[in-house]
BALOBA-1460 file (C-alpha; in Angstrom, 3 decimals):
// residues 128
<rec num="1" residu="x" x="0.068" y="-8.290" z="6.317"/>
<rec num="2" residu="x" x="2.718" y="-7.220" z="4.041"/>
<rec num="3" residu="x" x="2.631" y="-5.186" z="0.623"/>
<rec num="4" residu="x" x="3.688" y="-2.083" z="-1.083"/>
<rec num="5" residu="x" x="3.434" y="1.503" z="0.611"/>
<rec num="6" residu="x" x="4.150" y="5.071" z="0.000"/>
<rec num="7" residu="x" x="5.142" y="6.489" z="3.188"/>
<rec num="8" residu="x" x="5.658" y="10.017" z="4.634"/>
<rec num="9" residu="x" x="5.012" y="9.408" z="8.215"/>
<rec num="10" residu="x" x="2.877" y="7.332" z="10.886"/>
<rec num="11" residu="x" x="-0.005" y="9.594" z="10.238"/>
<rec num="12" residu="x" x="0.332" y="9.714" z="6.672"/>
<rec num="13" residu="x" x="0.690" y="7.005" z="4.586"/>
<rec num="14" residu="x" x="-1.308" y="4.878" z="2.446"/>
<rec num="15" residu="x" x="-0.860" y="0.787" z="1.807"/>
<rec num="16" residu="x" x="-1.861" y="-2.173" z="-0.752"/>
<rec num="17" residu="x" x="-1.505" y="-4.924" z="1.850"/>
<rec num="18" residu="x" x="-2.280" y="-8.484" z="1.477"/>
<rec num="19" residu="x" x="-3.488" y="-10.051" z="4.140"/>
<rec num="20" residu="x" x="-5.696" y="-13.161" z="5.590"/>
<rec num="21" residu="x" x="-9.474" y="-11.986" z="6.695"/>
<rec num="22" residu="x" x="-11.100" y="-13.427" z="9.639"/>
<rec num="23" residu="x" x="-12.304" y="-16.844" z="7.642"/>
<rec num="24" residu="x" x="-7.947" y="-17.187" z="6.922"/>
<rec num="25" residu="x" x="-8.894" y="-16.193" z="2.928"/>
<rec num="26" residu="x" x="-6.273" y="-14.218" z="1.005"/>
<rec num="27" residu="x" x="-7.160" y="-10.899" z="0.837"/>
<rec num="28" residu="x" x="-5.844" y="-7.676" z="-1.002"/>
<rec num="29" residu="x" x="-6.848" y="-4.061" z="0.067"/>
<rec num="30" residu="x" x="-5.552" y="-0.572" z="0.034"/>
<rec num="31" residu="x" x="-5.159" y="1.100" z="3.676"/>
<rec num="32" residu="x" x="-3.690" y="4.204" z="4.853"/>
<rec num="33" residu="x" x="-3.371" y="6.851" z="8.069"/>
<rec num="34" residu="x" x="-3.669" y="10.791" z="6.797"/>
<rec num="35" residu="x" x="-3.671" y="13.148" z="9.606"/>
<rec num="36" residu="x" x="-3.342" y="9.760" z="12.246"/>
<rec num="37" residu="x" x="-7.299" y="9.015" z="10.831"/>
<rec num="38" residu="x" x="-6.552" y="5.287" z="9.888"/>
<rec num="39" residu="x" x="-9.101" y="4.803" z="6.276"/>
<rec num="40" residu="x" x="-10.425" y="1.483" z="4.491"/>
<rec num="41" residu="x" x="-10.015" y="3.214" z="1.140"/>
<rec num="42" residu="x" x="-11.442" y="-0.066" z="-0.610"/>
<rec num="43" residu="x" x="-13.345" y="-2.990" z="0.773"/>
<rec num="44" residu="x" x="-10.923" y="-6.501" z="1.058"/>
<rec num="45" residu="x" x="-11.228" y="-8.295" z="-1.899"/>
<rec num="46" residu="x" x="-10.841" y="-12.024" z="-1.830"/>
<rec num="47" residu="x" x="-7.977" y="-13.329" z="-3.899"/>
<rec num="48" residu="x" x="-7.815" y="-16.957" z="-3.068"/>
<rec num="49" residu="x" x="-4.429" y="-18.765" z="-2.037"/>
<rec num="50" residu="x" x="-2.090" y="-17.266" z="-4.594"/>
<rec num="51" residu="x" x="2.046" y="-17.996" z="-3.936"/>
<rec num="52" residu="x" x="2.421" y="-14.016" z="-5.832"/>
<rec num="53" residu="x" x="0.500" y="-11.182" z="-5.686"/>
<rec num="54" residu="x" x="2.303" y="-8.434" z="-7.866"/>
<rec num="55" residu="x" x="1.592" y="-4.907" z="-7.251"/>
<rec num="56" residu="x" x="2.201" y="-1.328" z="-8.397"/>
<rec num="57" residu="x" x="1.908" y="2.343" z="-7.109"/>
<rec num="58" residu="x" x="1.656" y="4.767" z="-10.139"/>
<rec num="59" residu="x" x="2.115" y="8.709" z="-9.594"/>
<rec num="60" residu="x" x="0.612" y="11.274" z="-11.549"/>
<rec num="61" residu="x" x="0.775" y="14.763" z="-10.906"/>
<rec num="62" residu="x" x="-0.664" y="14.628" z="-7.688"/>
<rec num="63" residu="x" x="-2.240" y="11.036" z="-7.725"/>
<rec num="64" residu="x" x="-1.338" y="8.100" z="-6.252"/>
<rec num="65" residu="x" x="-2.693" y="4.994" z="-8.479"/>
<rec num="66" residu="x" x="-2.503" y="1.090" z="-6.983"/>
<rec num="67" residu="x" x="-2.939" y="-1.676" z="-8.910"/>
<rec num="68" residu="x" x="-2.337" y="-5.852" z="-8.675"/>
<rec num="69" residu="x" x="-1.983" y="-8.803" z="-10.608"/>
<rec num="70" residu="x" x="-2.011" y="-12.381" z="-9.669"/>
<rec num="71" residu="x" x="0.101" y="-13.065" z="-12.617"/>
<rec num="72" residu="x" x="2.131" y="-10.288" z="-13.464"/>
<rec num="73" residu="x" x="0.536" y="-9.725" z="-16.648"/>
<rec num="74" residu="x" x="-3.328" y="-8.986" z="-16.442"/>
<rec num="75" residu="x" x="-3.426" y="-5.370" z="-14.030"/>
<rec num="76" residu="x" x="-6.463" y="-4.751" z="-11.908"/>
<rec num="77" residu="x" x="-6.682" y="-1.505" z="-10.619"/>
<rec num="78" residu="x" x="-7.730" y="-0.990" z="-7.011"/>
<rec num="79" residu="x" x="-9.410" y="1.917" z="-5.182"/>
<rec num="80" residu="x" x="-10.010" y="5.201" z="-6.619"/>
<rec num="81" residu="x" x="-6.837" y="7.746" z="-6.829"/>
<rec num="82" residu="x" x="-5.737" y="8.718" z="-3.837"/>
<rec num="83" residu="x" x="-4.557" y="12.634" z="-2.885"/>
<rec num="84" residu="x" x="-0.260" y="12.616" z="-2.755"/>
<rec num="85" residu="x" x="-0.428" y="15.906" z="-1.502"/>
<rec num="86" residu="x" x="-0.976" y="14.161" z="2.194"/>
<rec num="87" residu="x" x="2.218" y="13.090" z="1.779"/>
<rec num="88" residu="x" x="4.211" y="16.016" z="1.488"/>
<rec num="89" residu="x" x="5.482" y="18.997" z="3.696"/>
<rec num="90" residu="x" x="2.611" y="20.951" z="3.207"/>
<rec num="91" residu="x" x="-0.098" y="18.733" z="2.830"/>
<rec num="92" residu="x" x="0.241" y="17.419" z="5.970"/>
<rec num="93" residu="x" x="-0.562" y="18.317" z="9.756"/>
<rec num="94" residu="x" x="2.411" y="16.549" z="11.206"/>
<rec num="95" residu="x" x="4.388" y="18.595" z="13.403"/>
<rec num="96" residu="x" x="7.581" y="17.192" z="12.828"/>
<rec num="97" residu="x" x="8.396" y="18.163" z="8.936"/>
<rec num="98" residu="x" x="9.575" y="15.602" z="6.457"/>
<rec num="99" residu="x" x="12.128" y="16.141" z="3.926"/>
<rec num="100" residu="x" x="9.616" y="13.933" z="1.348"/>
<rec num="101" residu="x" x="7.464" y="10.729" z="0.725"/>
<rec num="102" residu="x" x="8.666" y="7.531" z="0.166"/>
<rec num="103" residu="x" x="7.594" y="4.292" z="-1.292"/>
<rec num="104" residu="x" x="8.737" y="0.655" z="-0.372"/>
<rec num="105" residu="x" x="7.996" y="-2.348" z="1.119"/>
<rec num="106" residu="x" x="6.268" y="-3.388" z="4.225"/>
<rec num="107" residu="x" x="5.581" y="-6.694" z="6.441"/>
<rec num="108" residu="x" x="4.027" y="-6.135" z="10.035"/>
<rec num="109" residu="x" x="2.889" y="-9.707" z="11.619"/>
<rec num="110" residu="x" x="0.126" y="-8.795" z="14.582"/>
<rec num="111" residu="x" x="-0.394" y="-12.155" z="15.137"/>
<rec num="112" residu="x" x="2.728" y="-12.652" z="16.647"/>
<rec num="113" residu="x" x="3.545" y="-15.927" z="15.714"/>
<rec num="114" residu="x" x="6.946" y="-14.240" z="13.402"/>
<rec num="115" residu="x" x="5.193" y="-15.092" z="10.271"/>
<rec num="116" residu="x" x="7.429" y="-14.353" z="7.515"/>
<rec num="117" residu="x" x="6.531" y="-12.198" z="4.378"/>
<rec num="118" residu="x" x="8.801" y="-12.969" z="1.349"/>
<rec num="119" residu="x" x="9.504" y="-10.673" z="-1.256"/>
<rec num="120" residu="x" x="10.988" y="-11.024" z="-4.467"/>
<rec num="121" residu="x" x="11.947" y="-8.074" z="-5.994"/>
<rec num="122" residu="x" x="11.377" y="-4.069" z="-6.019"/>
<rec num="123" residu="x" x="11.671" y="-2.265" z="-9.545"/>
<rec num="124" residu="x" x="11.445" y="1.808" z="-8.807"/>
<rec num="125" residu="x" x="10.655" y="3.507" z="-12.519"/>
<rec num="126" residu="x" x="10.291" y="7.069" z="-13.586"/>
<rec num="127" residu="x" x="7.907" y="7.164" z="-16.190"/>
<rec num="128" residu="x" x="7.929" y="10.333" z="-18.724"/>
């Protein structure tokens, strides 16, 4: 699997991942681990073989918005808006304080097999 996360720890972070299901179908779905509970916040959504899958995180106030397209044009949102205040200092249980959330890229193969996940670019924009 390999997509787009914002991150403030291992037990609190949520991901848009694209991934293979069980049948090997090209999937997209949003993830994450608040409080080390690890939540399916959206069911996987079959997106056939594409070579791209383009996604965003938006932020506002204190919502996290994902989103894909299969072209890089036409946006689908995904999931419902999820709380950012899990990822902060004190919106979260973990012991060991953060200095702040992050967001960037992720690939984790649990297959095994060193699969490779290719990216092609990361654009980081503050919107007013």
């Amino acid at each position: 699997m390999a997509g787009l996360v914002a991150y403030y720890s291992r037990g609190g972070h949520y991901f848009l991942k694209t991934s293979a299901n069980d049948a090997g179908e090209q999937i997209i779905q949003v993830v994450g681990d608040i409080d080390d509970k690890y939540q399916e916040y959206t069911d996987e959504i079959i997106i056939g073989r594409s070579k791209r899958v383009y996604m965003r995180l938006e932020q506002r106030t204190q919502w996290y918005q994902f989103s894909y397209s299969l072209d890089g044009k036409v946006w689908q949102t995904i999931g419902e808006p999820l709380n950012a205040t899990h990822l902060s200092d004190e919106g979260s249980n973990d012991v060991f304080r953060f200095t702040g959330s992050f967001v960037g890229l992720f690939a984790c193969d649990l297959t095994g097999k060193q699969i490779a996940a290719d990216f092609d670019y990361f654009d980081y924009q503050t919107l007013s």
